[in-house]
Every structure is written in C-alpha cells, then in structure tokens.
PLY file of the C-alpha trace (Angstrom):
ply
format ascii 1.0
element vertex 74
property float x
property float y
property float z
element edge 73
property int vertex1
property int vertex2
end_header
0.00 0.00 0.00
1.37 2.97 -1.41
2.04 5.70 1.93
0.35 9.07 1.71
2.07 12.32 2.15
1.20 14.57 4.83
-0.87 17.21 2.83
-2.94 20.69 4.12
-6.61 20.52 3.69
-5.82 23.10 0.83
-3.52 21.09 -1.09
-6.31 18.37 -0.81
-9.13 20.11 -1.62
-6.83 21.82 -4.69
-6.12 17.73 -5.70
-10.03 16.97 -5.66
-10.51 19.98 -7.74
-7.86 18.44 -10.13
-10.24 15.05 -10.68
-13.39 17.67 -10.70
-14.76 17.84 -7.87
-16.06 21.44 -7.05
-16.26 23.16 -3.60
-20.07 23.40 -3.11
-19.91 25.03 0.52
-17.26 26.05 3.39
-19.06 25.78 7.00
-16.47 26.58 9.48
-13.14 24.65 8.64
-14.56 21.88 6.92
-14.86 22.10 2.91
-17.84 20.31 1.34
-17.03 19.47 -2.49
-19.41 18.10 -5.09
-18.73 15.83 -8.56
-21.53 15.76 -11.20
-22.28 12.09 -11.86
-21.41 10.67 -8.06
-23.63 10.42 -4.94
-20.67 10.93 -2.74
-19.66 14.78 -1.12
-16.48 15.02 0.06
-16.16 16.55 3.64
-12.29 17.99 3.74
-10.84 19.17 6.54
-9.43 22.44 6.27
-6.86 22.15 8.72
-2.95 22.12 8.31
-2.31 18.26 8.00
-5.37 16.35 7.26
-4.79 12.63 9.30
-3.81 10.36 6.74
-6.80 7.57 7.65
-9.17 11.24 6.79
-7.11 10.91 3.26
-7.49 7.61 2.63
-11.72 7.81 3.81
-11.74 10.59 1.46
-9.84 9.30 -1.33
-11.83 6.43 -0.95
-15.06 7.58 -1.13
-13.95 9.86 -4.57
-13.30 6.49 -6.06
-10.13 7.08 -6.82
-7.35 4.80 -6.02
-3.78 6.11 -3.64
-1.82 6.22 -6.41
-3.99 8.29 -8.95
-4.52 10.71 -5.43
-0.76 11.26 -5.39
-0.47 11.56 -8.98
-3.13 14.57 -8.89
-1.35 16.18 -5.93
2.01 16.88 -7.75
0 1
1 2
2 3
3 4
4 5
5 6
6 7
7 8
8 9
9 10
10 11
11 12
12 13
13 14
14 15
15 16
16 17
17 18
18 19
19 20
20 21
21 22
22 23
23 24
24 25
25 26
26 27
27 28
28 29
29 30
30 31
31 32
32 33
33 34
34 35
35 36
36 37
37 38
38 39
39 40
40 41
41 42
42 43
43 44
44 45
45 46
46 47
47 48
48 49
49 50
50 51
51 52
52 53
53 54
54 55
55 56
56 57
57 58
58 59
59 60
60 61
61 62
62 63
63 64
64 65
65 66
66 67
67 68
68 69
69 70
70 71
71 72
72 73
C-alpha cells in the first residue's frame, strides 16, 4: 500500500478539484465538495495536516485509487 504524504486541507481540496470535484460550501473549517455524476460529497478538513486515515476515507469515497490521489497532488 502505497504511503500518503502529509498534505494541508488546501492542497487536498486543490487535488479533488484536479479530478473535478467542485467546492459546493465552506461551513467553518470543513470544505464540502461536489462531482456531477457521483452520490458521494467530500467533507475535507481544512486544517494544516489532514490525518492520513481522513485521506485515505476521502480518497476512498472519490473512487479514486492512492496512487492516482498522489499523482493529482504533484
């Protein structure tokens, strides 16, 4: 299993953005993005590391695997 890097909630929510998701709201310091075509929302921390098992929930739940993440984050 490929490890993650430690990333901000920015650089996160800038990699989602990357694989089109869209930022749909901002309530407090979590970011709520939005894909046309999935069911899933995406509730990103907006902190300065996000915990890696928050990654890998949210890169989960994209439906993207860890390695196409990583590729979108560089």
């Amino acid at each position: 299993m490929p490890t993650l890097p430690n990333l901000s909630g920015k650089a996160v929510v800038k990699a989602f953005e990357r694989d089109g998701w869209t930022q749909a709201r901002q309530r407090g310091s979590h970011v709520v993005m939005v894909k046309d075509g999935s069911m899933a929302t995406l509730s990103v921390p907006d902190h300065k590391e996000v915990a890696k098992g928050t990654l890998r929930s949210l890169i989960r739940a994209s439906g993207l695997s860890v390695d196409e993440f990583i590729a979108l984050t560089k």
